[in-house]
N, C-alpha and C positions, 0 to 999 in steps of 0.2 A: 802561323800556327792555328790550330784548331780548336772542336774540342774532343777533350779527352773523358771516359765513361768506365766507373770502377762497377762491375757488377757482384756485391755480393752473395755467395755461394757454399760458403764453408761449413753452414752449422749442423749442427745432426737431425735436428728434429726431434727430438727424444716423444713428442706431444703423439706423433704420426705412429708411435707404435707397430716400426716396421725396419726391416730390415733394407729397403730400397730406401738411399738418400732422399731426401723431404721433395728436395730441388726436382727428382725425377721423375716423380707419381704425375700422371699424365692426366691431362685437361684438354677436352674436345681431341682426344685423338694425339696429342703428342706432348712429349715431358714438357713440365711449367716452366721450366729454366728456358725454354727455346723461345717464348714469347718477349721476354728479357731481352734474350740476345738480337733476335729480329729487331725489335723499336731503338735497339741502343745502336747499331750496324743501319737503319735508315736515317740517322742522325748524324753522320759523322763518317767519313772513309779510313779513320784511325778506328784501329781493331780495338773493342772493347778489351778490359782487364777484366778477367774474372778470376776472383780469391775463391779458391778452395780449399776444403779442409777434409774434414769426413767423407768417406766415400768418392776421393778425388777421382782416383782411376776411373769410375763409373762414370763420372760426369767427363770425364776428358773422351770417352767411347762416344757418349751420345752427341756432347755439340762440336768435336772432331776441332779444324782447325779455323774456327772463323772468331776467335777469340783468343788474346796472348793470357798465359794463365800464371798467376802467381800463388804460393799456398801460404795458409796460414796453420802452421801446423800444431800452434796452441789457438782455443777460441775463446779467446783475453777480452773480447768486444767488439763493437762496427768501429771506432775509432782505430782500433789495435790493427784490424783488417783491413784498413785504406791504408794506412803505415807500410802495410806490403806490397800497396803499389805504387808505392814513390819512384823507387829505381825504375819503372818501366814506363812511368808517365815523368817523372820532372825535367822541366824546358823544354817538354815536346807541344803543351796546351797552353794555352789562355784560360781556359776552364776548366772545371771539371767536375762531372757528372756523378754522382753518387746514385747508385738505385739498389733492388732486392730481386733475389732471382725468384722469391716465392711472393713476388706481387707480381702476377701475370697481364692484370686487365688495366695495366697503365696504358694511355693509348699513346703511340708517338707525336701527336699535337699537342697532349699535355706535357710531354718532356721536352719539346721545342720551346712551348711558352716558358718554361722554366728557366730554359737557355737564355732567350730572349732577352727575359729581365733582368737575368744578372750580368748579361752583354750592356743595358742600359744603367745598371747598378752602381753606383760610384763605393757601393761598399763591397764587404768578401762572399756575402751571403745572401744566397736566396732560396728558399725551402716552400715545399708544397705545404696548403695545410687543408685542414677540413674542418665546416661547421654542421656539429651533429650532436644529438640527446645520447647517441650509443656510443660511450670512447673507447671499446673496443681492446683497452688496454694501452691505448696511443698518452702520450706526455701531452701537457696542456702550455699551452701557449700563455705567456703571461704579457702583458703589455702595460706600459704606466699611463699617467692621464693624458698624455698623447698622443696614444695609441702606436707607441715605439716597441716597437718587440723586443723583450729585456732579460730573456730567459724561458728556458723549457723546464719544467719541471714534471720527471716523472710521476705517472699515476701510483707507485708503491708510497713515495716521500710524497705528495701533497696533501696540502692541509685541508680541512673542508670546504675551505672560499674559491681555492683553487683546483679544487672539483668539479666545484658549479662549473666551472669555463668551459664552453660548448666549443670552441678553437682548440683543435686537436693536430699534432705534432705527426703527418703522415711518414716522418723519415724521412723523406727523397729530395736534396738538397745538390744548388749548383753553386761551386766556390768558384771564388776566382781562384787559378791554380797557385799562384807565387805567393799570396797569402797559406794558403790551406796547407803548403810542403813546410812552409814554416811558422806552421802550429801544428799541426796535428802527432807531430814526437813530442809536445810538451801537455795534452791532455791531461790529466790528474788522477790516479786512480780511484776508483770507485768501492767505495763498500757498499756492501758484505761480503759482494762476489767479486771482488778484485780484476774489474773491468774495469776497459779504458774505450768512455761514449763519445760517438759522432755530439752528439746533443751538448756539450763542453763547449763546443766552438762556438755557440749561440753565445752565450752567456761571455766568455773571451773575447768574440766583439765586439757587444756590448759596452764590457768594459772599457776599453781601446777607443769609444767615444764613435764604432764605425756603424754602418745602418745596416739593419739584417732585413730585406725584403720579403714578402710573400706572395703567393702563389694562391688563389682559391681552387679547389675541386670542386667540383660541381658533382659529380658522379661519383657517392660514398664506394661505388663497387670500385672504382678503379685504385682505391688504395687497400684493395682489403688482402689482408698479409695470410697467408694460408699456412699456418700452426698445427693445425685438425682433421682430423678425418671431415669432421664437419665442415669447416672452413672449407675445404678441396669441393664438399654437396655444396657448399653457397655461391662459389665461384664457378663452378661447373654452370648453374643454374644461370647464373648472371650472363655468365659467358654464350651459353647457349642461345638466351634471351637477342643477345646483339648479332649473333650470327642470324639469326632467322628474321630478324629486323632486316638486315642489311639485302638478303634473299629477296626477302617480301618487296622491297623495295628498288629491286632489278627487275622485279615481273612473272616472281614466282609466288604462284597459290599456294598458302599453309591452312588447310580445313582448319586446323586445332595445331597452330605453335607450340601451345604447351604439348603436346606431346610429340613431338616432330624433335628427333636428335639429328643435328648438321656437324660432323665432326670441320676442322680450321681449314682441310685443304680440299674438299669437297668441289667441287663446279655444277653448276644448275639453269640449265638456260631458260629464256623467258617462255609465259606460259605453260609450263612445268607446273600437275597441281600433284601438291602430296597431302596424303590422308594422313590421318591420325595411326599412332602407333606405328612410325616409319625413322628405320634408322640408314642413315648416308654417313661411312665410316673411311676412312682411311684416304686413297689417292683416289674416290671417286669420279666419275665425269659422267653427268647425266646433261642430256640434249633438250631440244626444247620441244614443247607441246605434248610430252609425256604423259603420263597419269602411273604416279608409284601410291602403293598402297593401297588401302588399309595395312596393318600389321607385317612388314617386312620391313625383310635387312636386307642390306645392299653394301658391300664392301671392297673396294681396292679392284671397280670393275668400271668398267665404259657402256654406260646407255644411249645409245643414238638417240634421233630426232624420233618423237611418237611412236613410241615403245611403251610398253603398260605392263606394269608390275603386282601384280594383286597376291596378297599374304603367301608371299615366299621369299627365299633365302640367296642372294646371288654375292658370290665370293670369287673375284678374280677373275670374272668372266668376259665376255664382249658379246654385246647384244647391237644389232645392227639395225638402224632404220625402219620402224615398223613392225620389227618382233614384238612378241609378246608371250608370256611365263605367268602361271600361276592359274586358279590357286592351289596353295599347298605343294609348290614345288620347288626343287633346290638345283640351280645350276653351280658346279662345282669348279676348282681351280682347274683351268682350260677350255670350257666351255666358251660354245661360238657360236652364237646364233646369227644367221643372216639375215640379210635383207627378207622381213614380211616371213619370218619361221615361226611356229607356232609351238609352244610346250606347255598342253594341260594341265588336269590335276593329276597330283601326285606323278609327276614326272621327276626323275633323276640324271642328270648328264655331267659325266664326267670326263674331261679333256678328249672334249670328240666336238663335232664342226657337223651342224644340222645348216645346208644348204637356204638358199632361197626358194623360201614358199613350201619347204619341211615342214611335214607334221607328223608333230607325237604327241595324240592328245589325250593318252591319259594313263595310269600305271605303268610304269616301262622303265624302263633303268638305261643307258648309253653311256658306258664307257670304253676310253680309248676306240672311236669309231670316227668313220667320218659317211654322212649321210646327202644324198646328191641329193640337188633340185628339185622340189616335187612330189618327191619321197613321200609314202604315208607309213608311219610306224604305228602297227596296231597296238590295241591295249594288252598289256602281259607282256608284252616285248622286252626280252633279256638277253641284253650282248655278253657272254660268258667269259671274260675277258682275261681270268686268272685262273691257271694252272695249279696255284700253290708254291708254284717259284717266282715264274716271270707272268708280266703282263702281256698282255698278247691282243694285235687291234682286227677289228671287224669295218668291210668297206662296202657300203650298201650305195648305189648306182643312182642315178637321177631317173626321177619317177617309178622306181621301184615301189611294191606292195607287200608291205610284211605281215603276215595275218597272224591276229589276237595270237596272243599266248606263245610264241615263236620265239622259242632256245636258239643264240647264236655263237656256236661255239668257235671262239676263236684261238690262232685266227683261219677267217672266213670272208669270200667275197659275194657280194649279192649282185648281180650284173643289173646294167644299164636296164629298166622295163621291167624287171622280173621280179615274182612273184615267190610268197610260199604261205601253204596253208594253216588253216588255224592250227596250235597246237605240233606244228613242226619243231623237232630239233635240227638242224641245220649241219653237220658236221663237215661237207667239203664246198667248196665254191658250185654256184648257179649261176651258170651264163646268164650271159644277156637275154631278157624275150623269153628265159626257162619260167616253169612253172613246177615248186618242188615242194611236196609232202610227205610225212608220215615220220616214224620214231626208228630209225633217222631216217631223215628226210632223202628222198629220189629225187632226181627228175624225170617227168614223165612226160611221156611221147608222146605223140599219134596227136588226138584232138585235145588232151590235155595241156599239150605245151603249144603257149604263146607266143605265135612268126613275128 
């Protein structure tokens, strides 16, 4: 047998002032409950429990099936809430794991050490704790002159002396399982609010003459329980903190950390330097030897090797080897820049494919297009791409020349070579080697068109 991991889940949050369960408000990029589930699932190849309550359905969409789930469909307590995973964990562990799905920055070596010791434990308990000036609201730790751990007593019921106590009661607790399936249906109710507390079992040890060990945190952020709007800015912050640490420390350049947002599943390869006021969101993959930023975002897109980013907007796109975007320009969902393609200022591209060694360097829009090798797209370049019903795509040739201010109404082909003049509208295809002008655009013959 193993061990076994109850991830609490159920409660509403009432504090969060929202309609999306507490559990699901999202940190660096994905709901807080998924970093729970990830540390508790590298711990262990028995599927975590997770009790839910409020807002179950919701939470059963986001972390799908990598969790067996149990509900608590009154929110009676944390004691009340492990009770409902008895039937899915007894006789299947040796332990068992108690955590929170709204403490995200637990790390998985502090939940192994947990294990650990109460693998070495000859008693039923071992619990994280933490010593700190701010308690945060956490139960204090009481100990007698032997420094025996003899009870938790919450911060509402403590007395002044037991104020003072800087050892604070982080919640996160490993029992041994055959002790804890028979106690924790005889917890005691709780007044005023007619709860029944994990924090009982401390004290029912105790009694029983058994030894309740500890666990030190070193890192007050990894037990900080997110209640608040607030709370959610301190953990964001905390969290961000250790992601860009972790970066830094692969071989990537952060001008200014603090300003630099790395959303969890991000990728950054080394020599990668990012400026200040630069956000990496979603399923990004950025290459190595880059230069992103100043002030952009970049999201749910792939940046090759030595690509350069300067204050623009890239969503969903794929930039290839040596591209480069900006400033002040937005590649949009579909965009594909190739190998060494270039996109100025104030460039816009959407679900269109600029070639290798493509240039559009500056005002010009591209949608639904695809732009060959070499290509130069003048400035004012506008692919006309919608009708009002459907969209409609524009194919412009390898080393084509599209002069300034050139309407392209599609759809329309621009052939291999060819040209057209400034201020042309474009309405039917231009061969190859054509050279076409005027409102609407010809092509023209004689010495005007390009063999």
């Amino acid at each position: 047998m193993s061990l076994g991991i109850v991830i609490l889940a159920a409660g509403q949050g009432t504090r969060m002032h929202s309609t999306l369960p507490k559990v699901l408000h999202p940190l660096a990029g994905q709901p807080m409950i998924l970093y729970a589930v990830e540390a508790a699932r590298a711990l262990t190849d028995l599927p975590p429990v997770l009790v839910v309550g409020y807002g179950g359905e919701k939470v059963r969409q986001v972390v799908g099936e990598a969790v067996t789930y149990v509900e608590q469909a009154q929110q009676r307590g944390t004691g009340h809430a492990v009770l409902q995973a008895q039937p899915a964990l007894e006789g299947r562990t040796t332990e068992v794991l108690v955590v929170y799905a709204d403490m995200p920055l637990l790390k998985e070596a502090t939940l192994r050490r947990l294990w650990e010791r109460q693998r070495a434990n000859p008693g039923p308990i071992t619990m994280l704790t933490l010593v700190s000036d701010n308690p945060r609201g956490f139960g204090r730790v009481v100990r007698d002159e032997r420094g025996t751990v003899v009870q938790i007593v919450e911060e509402a019921v403590a007395t002044p002396e037991q104020m003072a106590i800087r050892e604070l009661n982080a919640g996160v607790y490993c029992f041994d399982a055959e002790w804890l399936w028979s106690h924790v249906g005889l917890i005691p109710l709780s007044l005023p609010k007619r709860e029944y507390y994990l924090t009982c079992l401390i004290g029912m040890a105790t009694a029983e003459g058994q030894r309740v060990e500890t666990i030190p945190v070193e890192d007050a952020a990894e037990v900080l329980g997110i209640n608040t709007r607030a709370h959610l800015a301190e953990a964001e912050a905390a969290l961000r903190s250790r992601i860009n640490r972790r970066w830094m420390e692969a071989g990537v350049t952060m001008m200014d950390p603090a300003t630099t947002y790395i959303e969890a599943y991000v990728t950054i390869g080394p020599d990668t330097v990012i400026w200040p006021n630069t956000y990496l969101r979603g399923q990004t993959r950025v290459g190595a030897g880059c230069q992103i930023g100043p002030n952009s975002l970049i999201e749910d897109s792939t940046i090759g090797d030595g690509c350069r980013v300067v204050a623009s907007v890239v969503e969903e796109a794929v930039m290839e080897e040596g591209s480069d975007v900006g400033p002040f320009s937005h590649l949009r969902p579909g965009a594909r820049l190739e190998a060494g393609a270039h996109v100025g200022n104030f460039g816009e591209v959407k679900n269109a494919t600029l070639g290798p060694g493509a240039k559009m360097g500056h005002f010009s829009y591209l949608g639904d297009a695809g732009v060959g090798a070499g290509a130069n797209i003048g400035a004012g370049t506008i692919t006309c791409n919608f009708d009002g019903k459907q969209k409609h795509r524009t194919e412009i040739g390898e080393g084509a020349f599209i002069g300034s201010d050139t309407m392209l109404v599609a759809p329309v082909r621009v052939g291999k070579g060819a040209r057209t003049g400034a201020g042309s509208v474009v309405t039917r295809d231009v061969p190859d080697g054509a050279l076409a002008y005027g409102v609407p655009a010809r092509v023209r013959e004689g010495k005007d068109r390009k063999d």
